[in-house]
C-alpha positions as CSV (number, residue, x, y, z in Angstrom):
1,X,-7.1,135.6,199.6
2,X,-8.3,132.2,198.8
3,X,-11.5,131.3,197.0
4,X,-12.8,129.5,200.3
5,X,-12.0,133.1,202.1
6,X,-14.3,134.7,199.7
7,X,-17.3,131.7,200.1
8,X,-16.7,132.3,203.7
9,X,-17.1,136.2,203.8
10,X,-20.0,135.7,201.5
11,X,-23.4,137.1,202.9
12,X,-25.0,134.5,200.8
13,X,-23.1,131.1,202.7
14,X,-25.8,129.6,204.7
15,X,-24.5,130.4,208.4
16,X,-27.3,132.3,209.6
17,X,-25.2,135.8,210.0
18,X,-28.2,137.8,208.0
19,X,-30.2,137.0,211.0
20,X,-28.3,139.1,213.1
21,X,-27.4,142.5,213.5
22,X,-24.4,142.7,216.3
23,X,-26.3,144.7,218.9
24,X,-27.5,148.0,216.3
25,X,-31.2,147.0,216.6
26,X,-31.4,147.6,220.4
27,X,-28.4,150.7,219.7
28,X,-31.3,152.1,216.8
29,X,-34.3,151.0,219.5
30,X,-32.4,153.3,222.1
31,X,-32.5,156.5,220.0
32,X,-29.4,156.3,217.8
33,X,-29.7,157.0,214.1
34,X,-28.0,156.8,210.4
35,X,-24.8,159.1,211.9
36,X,-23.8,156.5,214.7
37,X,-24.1,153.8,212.3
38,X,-20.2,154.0,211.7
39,X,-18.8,154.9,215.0
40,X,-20.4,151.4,216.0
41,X,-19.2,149.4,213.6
42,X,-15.9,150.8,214.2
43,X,-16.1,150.5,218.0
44,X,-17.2,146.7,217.6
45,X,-14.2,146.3,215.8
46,X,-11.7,147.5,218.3
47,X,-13.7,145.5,221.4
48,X,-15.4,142.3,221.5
49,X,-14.3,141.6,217.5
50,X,-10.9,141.7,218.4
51,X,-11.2,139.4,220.9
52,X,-13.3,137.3,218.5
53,X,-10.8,137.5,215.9
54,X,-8.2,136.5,218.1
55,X,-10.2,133.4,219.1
56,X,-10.6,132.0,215.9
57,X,-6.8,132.8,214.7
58,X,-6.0,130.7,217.7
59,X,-8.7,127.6,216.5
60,X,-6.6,128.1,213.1
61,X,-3.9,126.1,214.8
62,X,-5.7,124.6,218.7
63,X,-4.9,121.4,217.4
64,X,-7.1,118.8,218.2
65,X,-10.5,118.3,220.1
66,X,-9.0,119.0,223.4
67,X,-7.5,122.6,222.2
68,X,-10.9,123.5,220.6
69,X,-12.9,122.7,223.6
70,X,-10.7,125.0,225.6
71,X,-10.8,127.5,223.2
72,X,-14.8,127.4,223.9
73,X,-14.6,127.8,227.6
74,X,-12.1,130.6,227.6
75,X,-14.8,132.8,225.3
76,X,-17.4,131.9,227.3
77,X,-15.4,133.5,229.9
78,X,-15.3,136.4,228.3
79,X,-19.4,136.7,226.8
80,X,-20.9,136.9,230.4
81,X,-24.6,137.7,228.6
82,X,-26.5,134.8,228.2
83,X,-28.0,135.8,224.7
84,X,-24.9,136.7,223.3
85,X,-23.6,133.0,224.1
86,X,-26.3,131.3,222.4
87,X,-26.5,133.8,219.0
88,X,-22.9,132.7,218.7
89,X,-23.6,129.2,219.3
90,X,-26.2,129.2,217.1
91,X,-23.9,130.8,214.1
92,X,-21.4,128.6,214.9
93,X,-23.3,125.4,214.7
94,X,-25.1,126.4,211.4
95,X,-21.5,127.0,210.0
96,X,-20.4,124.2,211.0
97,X,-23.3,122.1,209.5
98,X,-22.2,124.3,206.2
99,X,-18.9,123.2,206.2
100,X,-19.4,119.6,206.4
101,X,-21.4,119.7,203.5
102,X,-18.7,120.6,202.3
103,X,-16.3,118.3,203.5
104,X,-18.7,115.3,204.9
105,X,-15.7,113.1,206.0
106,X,-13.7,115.7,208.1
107,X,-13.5,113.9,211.7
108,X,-12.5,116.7,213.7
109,X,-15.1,119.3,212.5
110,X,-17.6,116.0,213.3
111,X,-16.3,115.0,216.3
112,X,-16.2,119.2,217.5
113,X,-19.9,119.6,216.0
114,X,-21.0,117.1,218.2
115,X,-18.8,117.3,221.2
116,X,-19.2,121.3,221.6
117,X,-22.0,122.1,224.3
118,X,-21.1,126.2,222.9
119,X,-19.9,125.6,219.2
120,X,-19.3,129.9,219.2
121,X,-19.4,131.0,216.0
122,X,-15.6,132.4,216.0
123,X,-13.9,128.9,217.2
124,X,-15.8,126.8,214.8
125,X,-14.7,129.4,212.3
126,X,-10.8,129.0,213.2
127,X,-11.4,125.3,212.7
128,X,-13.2,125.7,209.3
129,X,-10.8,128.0,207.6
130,X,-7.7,125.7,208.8
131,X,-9.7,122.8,207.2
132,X,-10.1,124.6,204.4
133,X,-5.9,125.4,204.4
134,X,-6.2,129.1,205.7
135,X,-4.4,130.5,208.3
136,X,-4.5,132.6,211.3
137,X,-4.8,136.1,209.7
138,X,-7.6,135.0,207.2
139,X,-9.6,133.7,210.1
140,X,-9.0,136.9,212.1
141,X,-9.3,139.1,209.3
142,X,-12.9,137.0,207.7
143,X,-14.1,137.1,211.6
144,X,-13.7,141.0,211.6
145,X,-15.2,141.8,208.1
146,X,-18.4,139.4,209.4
147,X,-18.6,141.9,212.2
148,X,-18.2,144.8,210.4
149,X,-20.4,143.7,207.3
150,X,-23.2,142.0,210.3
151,X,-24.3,145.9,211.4
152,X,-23.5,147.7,207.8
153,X,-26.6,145.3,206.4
154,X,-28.3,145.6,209.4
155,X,-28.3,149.5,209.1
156,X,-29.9,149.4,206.0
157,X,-32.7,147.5,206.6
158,X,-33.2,149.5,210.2
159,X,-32.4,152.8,209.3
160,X,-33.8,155.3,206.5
161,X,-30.5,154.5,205.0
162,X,-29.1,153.8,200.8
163,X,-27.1,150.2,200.4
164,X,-24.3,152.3,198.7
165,X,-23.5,154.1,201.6
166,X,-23.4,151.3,204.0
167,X,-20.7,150.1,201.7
168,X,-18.5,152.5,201.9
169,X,-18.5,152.6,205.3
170,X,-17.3,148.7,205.1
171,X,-14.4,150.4,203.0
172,X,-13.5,152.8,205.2
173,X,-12.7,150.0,207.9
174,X,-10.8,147.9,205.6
175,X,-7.6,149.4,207.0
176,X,-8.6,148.8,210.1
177,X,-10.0,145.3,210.0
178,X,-6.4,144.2,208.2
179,X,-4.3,145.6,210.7
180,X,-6.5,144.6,213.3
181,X,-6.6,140.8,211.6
182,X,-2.9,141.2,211.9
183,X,-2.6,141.7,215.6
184,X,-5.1,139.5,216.6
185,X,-3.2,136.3,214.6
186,X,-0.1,137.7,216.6
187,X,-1.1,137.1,219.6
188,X,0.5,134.7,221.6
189,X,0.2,133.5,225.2
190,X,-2.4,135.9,226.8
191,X,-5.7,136.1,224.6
192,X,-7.4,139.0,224.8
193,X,-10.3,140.3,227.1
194,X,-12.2,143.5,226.5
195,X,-14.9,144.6,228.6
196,X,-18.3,145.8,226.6
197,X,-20.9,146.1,229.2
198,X,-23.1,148.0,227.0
199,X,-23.6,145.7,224.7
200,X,-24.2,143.1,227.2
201,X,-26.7,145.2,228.9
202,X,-28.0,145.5,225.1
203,X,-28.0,142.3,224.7
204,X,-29.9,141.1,227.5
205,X,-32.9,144.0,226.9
206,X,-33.1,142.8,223.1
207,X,-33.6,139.3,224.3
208,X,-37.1,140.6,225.8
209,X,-38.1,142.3,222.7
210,X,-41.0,140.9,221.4
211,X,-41.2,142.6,218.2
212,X,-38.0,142.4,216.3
213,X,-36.3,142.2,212.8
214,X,-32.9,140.2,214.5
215,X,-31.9,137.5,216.5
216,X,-28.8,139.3,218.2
């Protein structure tokens, strides 16, 4: 794992991810409580953050603007909630603005920041860690720990709930977010498209809420 993999996975990287909590505060709003915390996270991982991670393994090598833009489209495809489009848009552009402060002269992450009417936060991640010199299964893999990590943090400040515990439950997945990083860099001419109308439904009910600690 390369230092830029670690900056990237960081919590404190300005992209906006503390903001959001993956769909558990309309899951906690609903009824659910400290016990379904994990079953969540680890059913997140096996849906739409697969296909996420498979999104931005493919960005790791899309090329140039052209590949990136289609890369955009195709997700949209497959994030038919409205809200759920624009939270991801919203991280994406924010970690894009991050990175070239980083790198200030890179002309594809310019010319995609400014080009991208939907910027979704796993595409412009693909790009960034390929910038950066990473590869397919460190942009899978640092896509699926964001998920994982995005409700685990979430939890504890929704839910009567101890930090250290939320942790663990973060190292419980780790298995499954490296194999998971692993399949999702391997695949190769059909990308992925898993249905999860719950959260979409989610999604759309949170977007009402008036009275909320998260974005998403």
């Amino acid at each position: 794992m390369s230092v830029l993999d670690l900056i990237l996975a960081d919590a404190r990287t300005p992209t906006g991810g503390y903001a959001h909590s993956a769909g558990l505060e309309q899951l906690v709003a609903g009824g659910a409580g400290v016990a379904e915390v994990p079953r969540f996270a680890a059913a997140r991982l096996r849906t739409v953050a697969s296909v996420e991670a498979a999104f931005a393994a493919r960005a790791c090598v899309a090329g140039d603007l052209s590949g990136l833009m289609t890369l955009d489209s195709e997700l949209a495809a497959r994030t038919p909630a409205p809200p759920l489009r624009e939270a991801s848009r919203r991280l994406g552009q924010a970690l894009l603005r991050t990175a070239l402060g980083w790198w200030p002269d890179d002309s594809r992450l310019q010319a995609y920041r400014e080009h991208s009417a939907l910027s979704p936060r796993p595409v412009a991640l693909g790009a960034v860690v390929d910038r950066g010199g990473g590869g397919p299964v460190e942009a899978a893999r640092i896509s699926l720990y964001e998920d994982a990590a995005s409700v685990c943090s979430a939890a504890v400040k929704l839910l009567p709930l101890d930090s250290g515990r939320a942790s663990r439950w973060l190292v419980m997945l780790a298995d499954e977010i490296e194999d998971l990083a692993v399949r999702a860099a391997a695949a190769s001419s059909q990308l992925p498209s898993t249905s999860t109308p719950l959260l979409d439904r989610d999604a759309l009910i949170h977007a009402t809420q008036t009275r909320r600690l998260f974005a998403s």
